[in-house]
N, C-alpha and C positions, 0 to 999 in steps of 0.2 A: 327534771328541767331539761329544756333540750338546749343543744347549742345552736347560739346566735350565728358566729363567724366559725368559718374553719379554716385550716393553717393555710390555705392559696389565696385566699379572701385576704388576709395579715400582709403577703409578701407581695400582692398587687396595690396596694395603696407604698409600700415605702419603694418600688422600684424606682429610682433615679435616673438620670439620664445615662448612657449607655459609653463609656468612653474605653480604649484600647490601650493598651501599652505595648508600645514598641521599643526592640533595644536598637538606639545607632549607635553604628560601630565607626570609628575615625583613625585612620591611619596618619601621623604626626613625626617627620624627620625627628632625631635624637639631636638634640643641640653639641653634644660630648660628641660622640660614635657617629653620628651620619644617619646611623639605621632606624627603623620604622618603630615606632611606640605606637601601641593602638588604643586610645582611650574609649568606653564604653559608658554610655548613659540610658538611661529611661524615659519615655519621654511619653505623654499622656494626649493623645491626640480622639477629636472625637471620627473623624473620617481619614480613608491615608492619602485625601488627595491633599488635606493640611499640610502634609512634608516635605509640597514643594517649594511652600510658603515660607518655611521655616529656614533661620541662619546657621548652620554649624558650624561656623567658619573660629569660632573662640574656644 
């Protein structure tokens, strides 16, 4: 029997849309001490012009 589909054939129908992950990094006075705390998150954007758009302000 031969084969129908082969394994590139499989991963071009479930390919999804294409999205980035970016780390931002925030730097945040210390309420105690004065000094800088840096909080770091992940943030799932599809282009990086999205990041201007976006609030990091909380």
């Amino acid at each position: 029997m031969a084969k129908t589909q082969t394994f590139g054939d499989k991963t071009k129908k479930k390919k999804a849309e294409e999205k980035m992950y970016v780390k931002v990094v925030k730097g945040v006075p210390s309420p105690k001490t004065g000094s800088l705390r840096f909080l770091e998150t992940f943030v799932s954007v599809k282009d990086l012009a999205e990041l201007d758009k976006m609030d990091f302000t909380k």
